[in-house]
C-alpha positions in Angstrom: -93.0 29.2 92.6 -95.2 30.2 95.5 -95.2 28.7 99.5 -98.3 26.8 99.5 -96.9 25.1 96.1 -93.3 24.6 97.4 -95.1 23.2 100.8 -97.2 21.0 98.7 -94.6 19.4 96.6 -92.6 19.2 99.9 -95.2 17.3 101.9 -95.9 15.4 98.8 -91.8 14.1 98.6 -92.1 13.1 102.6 -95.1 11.9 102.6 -93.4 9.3 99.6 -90.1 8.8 101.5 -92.4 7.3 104.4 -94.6 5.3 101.9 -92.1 4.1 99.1 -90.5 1.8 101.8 -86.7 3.2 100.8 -86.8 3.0 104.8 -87.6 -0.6 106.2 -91.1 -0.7 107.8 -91.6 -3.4 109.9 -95.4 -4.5 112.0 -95.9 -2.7 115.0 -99.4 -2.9 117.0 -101.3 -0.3 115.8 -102.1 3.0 118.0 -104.9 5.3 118.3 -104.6 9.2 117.8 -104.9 9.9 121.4 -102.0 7.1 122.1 -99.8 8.8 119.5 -100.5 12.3 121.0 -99.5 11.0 124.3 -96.2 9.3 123.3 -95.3 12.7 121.5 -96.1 15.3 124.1 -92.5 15.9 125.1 -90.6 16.2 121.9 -90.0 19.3 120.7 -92.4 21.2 118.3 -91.0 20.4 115.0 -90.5 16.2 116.0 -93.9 16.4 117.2 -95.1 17.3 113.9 -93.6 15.2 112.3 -94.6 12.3 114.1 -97.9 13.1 113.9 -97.5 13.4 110.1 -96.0 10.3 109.7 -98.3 8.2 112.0 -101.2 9.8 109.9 -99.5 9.0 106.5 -98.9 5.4 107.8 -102.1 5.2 108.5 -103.6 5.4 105.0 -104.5 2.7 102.7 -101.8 2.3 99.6 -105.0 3.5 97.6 -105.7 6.7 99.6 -101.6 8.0 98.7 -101.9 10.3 96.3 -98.8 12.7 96.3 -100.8 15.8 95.1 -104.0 15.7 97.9 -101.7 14.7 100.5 -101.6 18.5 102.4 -105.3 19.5 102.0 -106.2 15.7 103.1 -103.3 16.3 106.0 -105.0 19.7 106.7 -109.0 18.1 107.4 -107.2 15.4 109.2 -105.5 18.0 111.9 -108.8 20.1 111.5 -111.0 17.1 112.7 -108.2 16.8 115.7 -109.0 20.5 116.9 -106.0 21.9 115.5 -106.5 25.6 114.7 -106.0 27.4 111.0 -103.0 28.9 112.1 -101.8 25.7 114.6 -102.3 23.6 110.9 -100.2 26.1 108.7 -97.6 26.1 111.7 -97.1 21.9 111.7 -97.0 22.0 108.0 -94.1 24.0 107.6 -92.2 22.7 110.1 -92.9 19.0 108.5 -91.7 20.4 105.0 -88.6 22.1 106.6 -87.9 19.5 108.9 -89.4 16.0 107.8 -86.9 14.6 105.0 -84.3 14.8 107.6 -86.4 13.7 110.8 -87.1 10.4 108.7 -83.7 10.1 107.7 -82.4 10.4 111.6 -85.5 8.2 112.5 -83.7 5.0 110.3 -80.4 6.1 111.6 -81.6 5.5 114.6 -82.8 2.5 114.3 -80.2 1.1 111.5 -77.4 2.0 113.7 -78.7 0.5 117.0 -76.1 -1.4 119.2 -79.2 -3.7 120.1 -80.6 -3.8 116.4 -84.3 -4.6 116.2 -83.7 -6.6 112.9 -81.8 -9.5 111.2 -78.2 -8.4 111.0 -77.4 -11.4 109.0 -77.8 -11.3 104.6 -81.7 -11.7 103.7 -82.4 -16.1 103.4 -83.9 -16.0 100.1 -81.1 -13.5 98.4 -78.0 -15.8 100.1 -80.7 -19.0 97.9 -80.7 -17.1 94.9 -77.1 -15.2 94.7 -75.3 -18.2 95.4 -76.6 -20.5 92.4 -75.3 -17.2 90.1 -71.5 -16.5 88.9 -70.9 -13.0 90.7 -71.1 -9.8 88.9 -72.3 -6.2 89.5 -74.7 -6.0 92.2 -76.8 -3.1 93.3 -78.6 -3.2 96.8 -81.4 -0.4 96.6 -81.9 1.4 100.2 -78.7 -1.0 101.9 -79.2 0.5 105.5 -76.4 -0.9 107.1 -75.1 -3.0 104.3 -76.2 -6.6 105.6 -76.8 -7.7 102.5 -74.3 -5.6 100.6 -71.4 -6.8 102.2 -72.3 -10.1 102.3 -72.4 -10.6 98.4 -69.4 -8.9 98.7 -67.7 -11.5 100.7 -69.0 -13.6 97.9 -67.3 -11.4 95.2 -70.0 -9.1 93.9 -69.1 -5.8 92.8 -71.6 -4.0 94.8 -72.9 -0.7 95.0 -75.4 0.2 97.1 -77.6 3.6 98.5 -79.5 4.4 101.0 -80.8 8.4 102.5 -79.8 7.0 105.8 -76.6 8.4 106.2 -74.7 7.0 109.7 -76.3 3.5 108.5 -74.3 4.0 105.4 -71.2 5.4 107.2 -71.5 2.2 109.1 -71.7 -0.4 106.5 -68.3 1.7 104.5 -66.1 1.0 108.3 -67.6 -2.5 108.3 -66.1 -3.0 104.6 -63.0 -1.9 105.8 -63.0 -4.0 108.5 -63.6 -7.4 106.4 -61.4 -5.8 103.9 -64.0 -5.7 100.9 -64.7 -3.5 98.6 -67.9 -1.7 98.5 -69.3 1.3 96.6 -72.0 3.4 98.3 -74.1 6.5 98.0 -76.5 8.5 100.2 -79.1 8.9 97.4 -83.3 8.5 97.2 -84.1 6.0 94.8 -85.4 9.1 92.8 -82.0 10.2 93.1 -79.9 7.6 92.2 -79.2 7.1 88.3 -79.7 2.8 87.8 -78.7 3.1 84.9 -78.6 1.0 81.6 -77.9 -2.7 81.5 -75.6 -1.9 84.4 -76.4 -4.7 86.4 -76.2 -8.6 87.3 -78.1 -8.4 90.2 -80.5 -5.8 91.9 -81.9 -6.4 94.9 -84.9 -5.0 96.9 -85.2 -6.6 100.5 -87.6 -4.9 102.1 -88.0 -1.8 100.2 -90.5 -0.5 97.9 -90.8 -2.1 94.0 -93.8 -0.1 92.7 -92.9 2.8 90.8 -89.7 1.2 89.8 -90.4 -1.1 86.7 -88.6 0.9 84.2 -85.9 1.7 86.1 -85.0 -2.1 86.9 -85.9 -3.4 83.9 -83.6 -0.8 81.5 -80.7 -1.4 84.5 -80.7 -5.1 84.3 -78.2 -6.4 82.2 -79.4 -9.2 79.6 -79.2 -12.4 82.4 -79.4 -10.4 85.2 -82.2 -10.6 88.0 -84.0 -8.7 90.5 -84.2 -10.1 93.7 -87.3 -9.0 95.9 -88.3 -9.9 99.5 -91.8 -7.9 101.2 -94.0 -8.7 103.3 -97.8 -10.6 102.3 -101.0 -8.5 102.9 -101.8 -11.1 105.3 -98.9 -9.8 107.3 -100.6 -6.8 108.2 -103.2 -8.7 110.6 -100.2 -8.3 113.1 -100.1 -4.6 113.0 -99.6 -1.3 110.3 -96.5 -1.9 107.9 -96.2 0.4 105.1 -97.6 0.0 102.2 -94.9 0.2 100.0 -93.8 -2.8 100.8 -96.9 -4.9 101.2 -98.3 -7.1 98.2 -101.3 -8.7 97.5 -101.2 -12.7 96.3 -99.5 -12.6 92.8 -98.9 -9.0 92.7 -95.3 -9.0 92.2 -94.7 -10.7 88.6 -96.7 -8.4 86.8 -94.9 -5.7 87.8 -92.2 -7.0 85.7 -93.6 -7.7 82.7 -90.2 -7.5 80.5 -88.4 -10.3 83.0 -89.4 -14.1 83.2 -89.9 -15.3 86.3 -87.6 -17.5 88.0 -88.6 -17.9 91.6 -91.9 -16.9 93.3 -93.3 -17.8 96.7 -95.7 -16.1 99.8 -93.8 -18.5 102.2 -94.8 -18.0 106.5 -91.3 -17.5 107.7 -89.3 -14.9 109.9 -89.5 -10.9 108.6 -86.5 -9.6 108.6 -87.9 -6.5 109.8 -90.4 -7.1 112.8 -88.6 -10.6 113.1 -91.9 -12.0 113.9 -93.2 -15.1 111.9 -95.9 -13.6 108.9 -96.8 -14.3 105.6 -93.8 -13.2 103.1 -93.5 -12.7 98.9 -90.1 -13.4 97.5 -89.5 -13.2 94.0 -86.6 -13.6 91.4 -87.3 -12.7 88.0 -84.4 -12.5 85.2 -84.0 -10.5 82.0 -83.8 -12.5 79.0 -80.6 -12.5 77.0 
């Protein structure tokens, strides 16, 4: 395999880390190039990069992504910024060597925050839906700090869940130990983690990206189970960028499910979890049939 191939299939895998929503966006005001630049000017070289990168991959419509024109596209976008031949092949190597982990350390960050910038407490709509269901398996698909894992644990789930952000993970296994529950965890990429078959009661994706993941949750629920899903509306993007991975347009979600029958479905206005800021939400339970 040559460089430029193993650069492009690594730009390609960040560039869908960023997008899928395995890492919680959340609206932010939007920013200019020139305001990026500025906020970045004293990080080192390869952080720099990469926040360029990922401000630039933010920045494109859902339809735009496409994984295999991501580094030529990210090449005439640093090209129309003045960026040299040899200044472009320079950034893109240091986002392919560096970039899974910068994102990773980014939600660390963040996740791990003594002053978090999100609701700590288990996701409204999942506390609705788990607690009118006898507990089970559970599996909660990019957990950061386990809010809602170890809440349905407290409940009597058997819960898994996974997440690429390591020190958030490391923090949800001491809480468990503190409230004494038992909870199963694994640093994994949803491409990385096996859902199995008809493994599960409940899955649930707060905040994460769904698209891309039909056959997986469909073959993994177990005949009964559901899948729990919480995003934010289209319209929520008026208030600034979120990414697209978790973003839906009006009625999007059921479809993407054909096999389940839905149970629950609703674009409420009510507090993100992520942002905590008062936008237009989707929330949808769907079940499998026995």
């Amino acid at each position: 395999m040559g460089l430029k191939h193993r650069i492009s299939r690594g730009l390609a895998l960040i560039a869908f880390a960023v997008f899928s929503g395995v890492f919680h966006p959340a609206p932010m005001r939007a920013q200019t190039a020139d305001e990026v630049e500025k906020n970045i000017a004293s990080l080192p070289p390869a952080q720099r990069a990469y926040e360029r990168f990922r401000f630039w991959i933010n920045s494109l419509p859902r339809e735009q992504h496409q994984p295999d024109k991501v580094e030529g596209m990210y090449r005439d976008y640093l090209k129309s910024r003045g960026f040299s031949q040899s200044e472009i092949d320079a950034q893109i190597k240091l986002i392919d060597q560096e970039g899974a982990r910068s994102e990773i350390e980014r939600w660390n960050t963040i996740l791990t925050a003594e002053r978090p910038r999100f609701n700590t407490k288990p996701n409204t709509f999942l506390v609705e839906i788990a607690k009118t269901r006898k507990p089970g398996t559970a599996l909660d698909v990019g957990m950061g700090q386990g809010r809602n894992s170890l809440w349905l644990a407290q409940q009597g789930w058997d819960v898994t869940g996974f997440d690429p952000a390591d020190k958030a993970v490391a923090l949800a296994r001491e809480n468990a130990r503190k409230l004494g529950v038992n909870l199963k965890t694994e640093i994994k990429t949803m491409e990385d983690f096996d859902f199995g078959e008809r493994r599960w009661d409940l899955i649930l994706l707060s905040y994460v990206g769904a698209r891309g993941l039909t056959d997986k949750v469909q073959k993994a629920l177990k005949p009964g189970g559901v899948l729990v899903v919480e995003g934010f509306h289209r319209d929520a993007t008026k208030e600034g960028p979120i990414g697209a991975a978790v973003v839906f347009d009006t009625g999007e979600l059921p479809p993407l499910f054909p096999e389940l029958r839905v149970v629950r479905y609703e674009e409420p206005v009510a507090d993100a979890d992520f942002g905590q800021i008062k936008v237009r939400l989707v929330r949808y339970c769907a079940e499998r049939p026995e």
